[in-house]
C-alpha angles and dihedrals in degrees: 000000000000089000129055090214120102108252126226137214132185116198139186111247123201091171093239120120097278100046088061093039085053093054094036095053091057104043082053085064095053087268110146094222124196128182130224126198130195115209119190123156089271089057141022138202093233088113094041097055091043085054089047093051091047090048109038079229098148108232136203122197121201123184114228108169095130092050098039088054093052085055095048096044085062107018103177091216125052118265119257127252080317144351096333110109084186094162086059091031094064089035094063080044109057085046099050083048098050089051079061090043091057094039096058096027105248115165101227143327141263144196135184098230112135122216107262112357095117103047094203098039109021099045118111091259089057096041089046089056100049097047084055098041090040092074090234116082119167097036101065103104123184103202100190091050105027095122101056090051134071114272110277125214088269104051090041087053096043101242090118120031105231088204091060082046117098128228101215108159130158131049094283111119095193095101094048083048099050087035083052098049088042089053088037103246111153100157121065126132117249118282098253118116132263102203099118075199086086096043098108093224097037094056087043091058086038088051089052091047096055093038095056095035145060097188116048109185117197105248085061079058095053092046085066092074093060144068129338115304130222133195108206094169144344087273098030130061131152138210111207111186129243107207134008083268094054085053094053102043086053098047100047075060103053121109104213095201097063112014127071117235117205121193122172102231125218091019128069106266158167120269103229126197132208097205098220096348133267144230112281095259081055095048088054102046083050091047088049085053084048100057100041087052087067146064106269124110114281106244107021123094116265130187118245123193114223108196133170137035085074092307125122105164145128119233127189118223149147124256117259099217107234088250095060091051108042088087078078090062121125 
């Protein structure tokens, strides 16, 4: 190494295999490695603090969920297959990461990406722009696949020496299998991805979302994740809930004060949300969706309790068969 210091990199950590190889390549060399991880409601840090924890690799997580919806409002370059805009996404990352980078004196970053293993995100073109749109240029190193890609700032400089570096590329995972059994590392998640923003569903509730609102909070985000969701009208939709589970997660994310919250009384039943209320014609045809989704009898009246956004009332109404309302289905 050219300087006696102890030099100092800050990566972005997903939690996957590569992420872990990338951090571990680079403490083997004397580099004091940290990890940073980005949560929003599409991804969490779990695997990354699993990966922290089986490391030693110390972790910071930062939530980013106002300045991550800025960037997908507006991606500069078109989403993916479905709402994931990954070449901005990493982009925003690497930046938000760098102004960390500056603040607590890390030398440069790092990231465990591969050339080409993901043929839209990973190949030279993608890379390229999000070293340029990153605001850092220069200091973005990829460990596994540093050979097979331009210097960088810290190999020019010394800090890192490019010949202890790897050239992985392609969607083979025989070298990070073989790297990992020679480091030890017996325990990674699979590599699948956990952006719920390529998850098909999920970016079709996400599109209606953005399409009917100009303000997503964060709590209407997390409601994505859960039970079956229903547009009634430009300004009304509903979430009814599938399982008990369902019932508990939405209702852990509704904001009493402003959402409506319908439960059929005397029969097993959904838990259904109003996100911000509706007009009365609206709360009936949700109480009616309500009500066919339980387990009262089609066709007869059934009472449905309407609580929240200052309401606390009873309505009557027939059950809407799931059939019939399943027109209503985002």
């Amino acid at each position: 190494m050219a300087e006696s210091r102890t030099i100092r990199a800050l990566g972005l950590c997903s939690g996957g295999l590569d992420s872990i190889l990338s951090a571990l390549v680079l403490r083997q060399q004397g580099i004091e490695v940290h990890w940073v991880c980005f949560e929003t409601p599409f991804f969490s840090a779990f695997k990354a603090r699993k990966a922290s924890e089986q490391t030693g690799v110390p972790l910071t997580v930062q939530k980013i969920t106002p300045v991550y919806m800025q960037m997908m409002r507006s991606p500069s370059v078109r989403y993916g297959k479905n709402m994931n805009p990954c070449m901005d996404c990493h982009a925003l990352m690497f930046r938000l990461a760098g102004a960390m980078m500056t603040d607590k004196s890390f030398d440069f970053l790092f990231s465990g990406e591969v050339l080409g293993q993901r043929p839209m995100s990973q190949n030279r073109t993608s890379l390229r722009y999000v070293e340029k749109h990153s605001g850092f240029d220069g200091y973005i190193l990829r460990p596994l696949s540093a050979r097979c890609l331009p210097e960088t700032i810290p190999e020019q400089n010394g800090w890192v020496d490019r010949n202890r570096l790897l050239d992985i590329s392609g969607r083979s995972r025989k070298p990070q299998l073989q790297l990992a059994e020679t480091y030890g590392v017996n325990e990674f998640p699979a590599p699948a991805g956990g952006c719920l923003l390529t998850d098909k569903i999920f970016s079709r509730r996400l599109r209606d979302l953005f399409d009917q609102q100009a303000d997503c909070p964060e709590r209407a985000l997390h409601l994505l994740k859960f039970g079956r969701h229903l547009r009634l009208g430009p300004q009304t939709k509903i979430v009814v809930g599938r399982t008990r589970q369902d019932n508990e997660m939405i209702n852990r994310n509704v904001d009493p004060e402003r959402d409506l919250v319908l439960k059929v009384e005397n029969y097993p039943g959904p838990l259904a949300v109003i996100p911000d209320g509706a007009e009365e014609g609206m709360v009936m045809l949700a109480a009616g969706i309500c009500a066919g989704y339980s387990k009262a009898p089609n066709h007869e009246p059934v009472t449905v309790s309407v609580q929240g956004a200052g309401s606390d009332r009873k309505v009557t109404v027939l059950g809407i068969p799931p059939l019939e309302s399943k027109r209503y289905m985002i």
